[in-house]
C-alpha positions in Angstrom: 191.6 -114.1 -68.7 191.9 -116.2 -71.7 191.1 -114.8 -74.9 190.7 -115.8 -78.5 190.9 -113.5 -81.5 188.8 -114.5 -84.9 189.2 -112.3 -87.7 190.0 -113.8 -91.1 192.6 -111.1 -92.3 196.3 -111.4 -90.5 196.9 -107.5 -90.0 193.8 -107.4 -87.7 194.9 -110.2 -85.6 198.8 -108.9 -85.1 197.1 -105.7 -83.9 194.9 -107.5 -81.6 197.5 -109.1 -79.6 199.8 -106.4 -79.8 197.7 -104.2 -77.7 196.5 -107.4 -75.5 200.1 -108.1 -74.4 200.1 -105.2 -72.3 197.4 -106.2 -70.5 198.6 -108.2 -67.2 195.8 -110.0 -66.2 195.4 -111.9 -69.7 196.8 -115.4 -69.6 196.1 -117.2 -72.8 196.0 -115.8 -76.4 195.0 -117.4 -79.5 193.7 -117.1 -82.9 191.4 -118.3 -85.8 191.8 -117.3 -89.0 188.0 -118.0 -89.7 184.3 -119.0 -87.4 185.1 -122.4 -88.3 188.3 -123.1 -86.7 187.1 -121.1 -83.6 183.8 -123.0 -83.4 187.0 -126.2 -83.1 189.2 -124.5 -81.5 186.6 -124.0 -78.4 186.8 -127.1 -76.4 190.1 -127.4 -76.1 191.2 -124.1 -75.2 188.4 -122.9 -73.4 189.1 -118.9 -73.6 186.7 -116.3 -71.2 186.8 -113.8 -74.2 186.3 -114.0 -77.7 187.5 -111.0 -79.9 185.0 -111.6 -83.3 185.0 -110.1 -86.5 181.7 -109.9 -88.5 182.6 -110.8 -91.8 184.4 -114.1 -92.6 184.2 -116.8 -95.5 182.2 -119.8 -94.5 180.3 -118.6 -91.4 179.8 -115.2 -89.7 181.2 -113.9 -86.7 176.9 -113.8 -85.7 176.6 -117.3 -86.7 179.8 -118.4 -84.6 178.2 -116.7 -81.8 174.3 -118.5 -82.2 176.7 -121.5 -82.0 178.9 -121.3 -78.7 178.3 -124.2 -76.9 177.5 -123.9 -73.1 178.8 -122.5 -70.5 179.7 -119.9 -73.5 182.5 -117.7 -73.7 181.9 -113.7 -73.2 181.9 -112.0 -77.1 183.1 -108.6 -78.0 182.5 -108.2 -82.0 185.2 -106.2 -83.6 184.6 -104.9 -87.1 184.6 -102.0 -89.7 180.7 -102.2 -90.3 178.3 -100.1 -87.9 175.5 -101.8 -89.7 175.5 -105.2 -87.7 175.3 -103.5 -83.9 171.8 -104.2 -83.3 172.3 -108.0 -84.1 175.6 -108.0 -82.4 173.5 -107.3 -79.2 170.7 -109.1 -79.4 173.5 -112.3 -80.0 174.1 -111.4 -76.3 177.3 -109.4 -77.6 178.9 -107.1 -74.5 180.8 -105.2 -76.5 181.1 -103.7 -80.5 184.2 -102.2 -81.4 184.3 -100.2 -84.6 187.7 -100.4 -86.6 189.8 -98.5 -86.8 189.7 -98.5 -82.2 192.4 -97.6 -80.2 193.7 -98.7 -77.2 191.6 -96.7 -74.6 189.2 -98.3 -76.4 189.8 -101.8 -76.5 190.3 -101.6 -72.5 187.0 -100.1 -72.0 185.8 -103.6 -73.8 188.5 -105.3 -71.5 187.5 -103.5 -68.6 183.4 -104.4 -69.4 184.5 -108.5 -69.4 186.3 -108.3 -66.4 183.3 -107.0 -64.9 181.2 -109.8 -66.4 183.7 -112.6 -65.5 183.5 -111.6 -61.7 179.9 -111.6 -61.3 179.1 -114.8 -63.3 177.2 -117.7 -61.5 180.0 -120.3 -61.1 179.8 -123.8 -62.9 179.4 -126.1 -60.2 175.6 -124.4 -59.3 174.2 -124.5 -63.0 170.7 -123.0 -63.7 167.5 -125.7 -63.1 166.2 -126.9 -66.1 163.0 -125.4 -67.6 159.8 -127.7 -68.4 158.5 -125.5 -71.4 159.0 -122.1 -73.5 157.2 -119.1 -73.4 157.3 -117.7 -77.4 155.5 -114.6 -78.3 153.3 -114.9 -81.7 151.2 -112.7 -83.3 147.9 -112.3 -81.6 149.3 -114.0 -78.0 152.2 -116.2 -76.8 152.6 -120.3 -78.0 153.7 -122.5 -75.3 155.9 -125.3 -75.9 156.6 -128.1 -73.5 160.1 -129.0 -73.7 159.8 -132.9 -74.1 157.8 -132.0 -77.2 161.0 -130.7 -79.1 162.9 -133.4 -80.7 165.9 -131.2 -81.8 166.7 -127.9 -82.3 168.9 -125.4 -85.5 169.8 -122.2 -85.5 169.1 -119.2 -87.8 170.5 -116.5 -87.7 169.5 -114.7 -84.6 166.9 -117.0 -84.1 166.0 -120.8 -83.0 164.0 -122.9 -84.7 162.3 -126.1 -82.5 161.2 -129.1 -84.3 158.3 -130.6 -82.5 155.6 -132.8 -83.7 153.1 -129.5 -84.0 154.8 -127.3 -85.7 158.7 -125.2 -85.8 157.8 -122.2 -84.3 160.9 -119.3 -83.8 161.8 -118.3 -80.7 164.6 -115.6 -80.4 167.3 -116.6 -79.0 170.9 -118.3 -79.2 171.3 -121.6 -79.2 174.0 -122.0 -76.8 171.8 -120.2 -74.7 168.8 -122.3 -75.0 171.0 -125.1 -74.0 171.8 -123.9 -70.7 168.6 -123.2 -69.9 167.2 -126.6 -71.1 169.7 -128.7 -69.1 171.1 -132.2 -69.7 168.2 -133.8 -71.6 169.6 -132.3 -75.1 173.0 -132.8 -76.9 175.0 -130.4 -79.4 175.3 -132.7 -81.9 176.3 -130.1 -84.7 177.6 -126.4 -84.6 173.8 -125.4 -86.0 172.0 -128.1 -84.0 171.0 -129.9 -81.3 168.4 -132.9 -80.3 167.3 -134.0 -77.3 168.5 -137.5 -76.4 165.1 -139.5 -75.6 164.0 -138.8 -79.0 167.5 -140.3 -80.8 166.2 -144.1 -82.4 169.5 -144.8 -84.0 173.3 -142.9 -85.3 174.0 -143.5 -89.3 177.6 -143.4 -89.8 179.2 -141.8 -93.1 182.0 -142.1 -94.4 184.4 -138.9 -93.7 183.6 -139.5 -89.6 180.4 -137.7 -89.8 176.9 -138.8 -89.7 173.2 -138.2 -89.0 170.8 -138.6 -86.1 167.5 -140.8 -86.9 164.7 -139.4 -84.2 161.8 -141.4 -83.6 159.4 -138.8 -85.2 161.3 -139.6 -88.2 163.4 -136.2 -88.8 167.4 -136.7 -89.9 169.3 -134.5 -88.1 173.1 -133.9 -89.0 175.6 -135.4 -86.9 179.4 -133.5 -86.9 182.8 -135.3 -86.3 183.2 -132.8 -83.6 179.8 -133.9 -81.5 179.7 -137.7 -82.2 181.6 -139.2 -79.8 180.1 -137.2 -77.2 176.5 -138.0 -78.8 177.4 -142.0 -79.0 178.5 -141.5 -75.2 175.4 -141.3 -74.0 174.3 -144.7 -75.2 177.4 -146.4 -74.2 
C-alpha cells in the first residue's frame, strides 16, 4: 500500500510515519506539507491511501479531496476538529481520525483501506459512461443530458455544471463525476473540468498557464499541471 500523508504542521507528519513503519504491507510513504503540493504530487506517485488533515493554508483537506482526479486514491481525514465529520463523509471519506489517535487506532483506519483496496473494480474494466444526471430540486428532480455541460467546478461538497440552461448543483465530488462521465471530459484545472467537444480554442499566458475558450463562450482556467494533457487531445 502506498500512502501519502498531508498535514501542514511537521510534528503531525513525523508521527504519522512513525507508526506507519511498522506496518509491513505499506510500500511507499510520502508527504505534503500543504493540499497544494499533494494535489501535484498525485500523478507521479500514485499512493492507494491518503492520510489528510482538515485545516491547511491555501486549500482544505475537503477541497483536495473534491479534487482527486480519477481513478482517486482512498482518503482517511486526520484532524483535531470533530466539527468537519459529516462533510468528511459525504467527500466519500472511509475513515476520520480525531487527534490525539493512537495506534490501535490508526490500524483500524489501515485495516478499513485494506478492505477497500481488495474489493475495488480493477482499472482495466472502468465503469460505462452515463448519457445524463439525475439532480434532485426542490419540488422534483432536473435532468441534465450530459453533452449539454460544457465544463464543470467544484464547491465545496458540491459540483456545479455549466450548461447552456442553467448551473444547477449536484452533490457530489468531482473526481467522482469524472469517472462516471467517461473520456468525453478533461481535468483541466484542480477545481475544474470541460468536456472536449465544446473546447473552440487554448489562450496561452505567460507563467505556463492559460484558459479554455468553449464554444458557448465561457473562459474556463487552464493549469500548468492539465495543459499538456488538455493540448493532447488536439494533437
Amino acid at each position: 500500500m502506498r500512502i501519502l500523508i498531508v498535514d501542514d504542521e511537521r510534528p503531525a507528519r513525523d508521527k504519522l510515519r512513525r507508526m506507519l513503519s511498522a506496518e509491513p504491507d505499506i510500500s511507499a510513504i510520502e508527504e505534503a506539507r500543504d493540499g497544494v503540493e499533494a494535489l501535484e504530487m498525485l500523478p507521479a506517485f500514485a499512493p492507494d491511501l491518503l492520510l489528510l488533515d482538515i485545516q491547511m493554508p491555501e486549500i482544505s483537506g475537503l477541497d483536495v479531496a473534491a479534487s482527486l482526479p480519477a481513478p482517486a486514491p482512498l482518503v482517511v481525514f486526520v484532524t483535531a476538529y470533530d466539527e468537519y465529520a459529516i462533510r468528511a463523509f459525504d467527500a466519500n471519506a472511509i475513515d476520520y481520525l480525531l487527534k490525539p489517535y493512537d495506534q490501535p487506532r490508526l490500524q483500524r483506519a489501515l485495516q478499513r483501506a485494506r478492505e477497500r483496496l481488495a474489493t475495488q473494480r480493477p482499472a482495466s474494466t472502468p465503469l460505462p459512461a452515463v448519457g445524463q444526471l439525475l439532480i434532485p430540486e426542490r419540488g422534483g428532480t432536473r435532468i441534465v443530458k450530459v453533452e449539454q455541460i460544457q465544463w464543470i467546478e467544484t464547491a465545496d461538497n458540491y459540483v456545479i455544471l455549466h450548461t447552456a440552461d442553467g448551473e444547477p448543483l449536484m452533490r457530489q465530488t468531482l473526481a467522482g463525476l469524472l469517472e462516471k462521465l467517461g473520456p468525453r471530459f478533461i481535468r483541466c484545472h484542480r477545481r475544474a473540468a470541460v468536456q472536449i467537444d465544446w473546447i473552440a480554442s487554448i489562450i496561452n499566458h505567460d507563467k505556463g498557464d492559460g484558459e479554455l475558450l468553449l464554444r458557448g463562450g465561457a473562459r474556463v482556467p487552464l493549469s500548468r499541471q492539465y495543459r499538456a494533457d488538455v493540448v493532447a487531445h488536439f494533437q
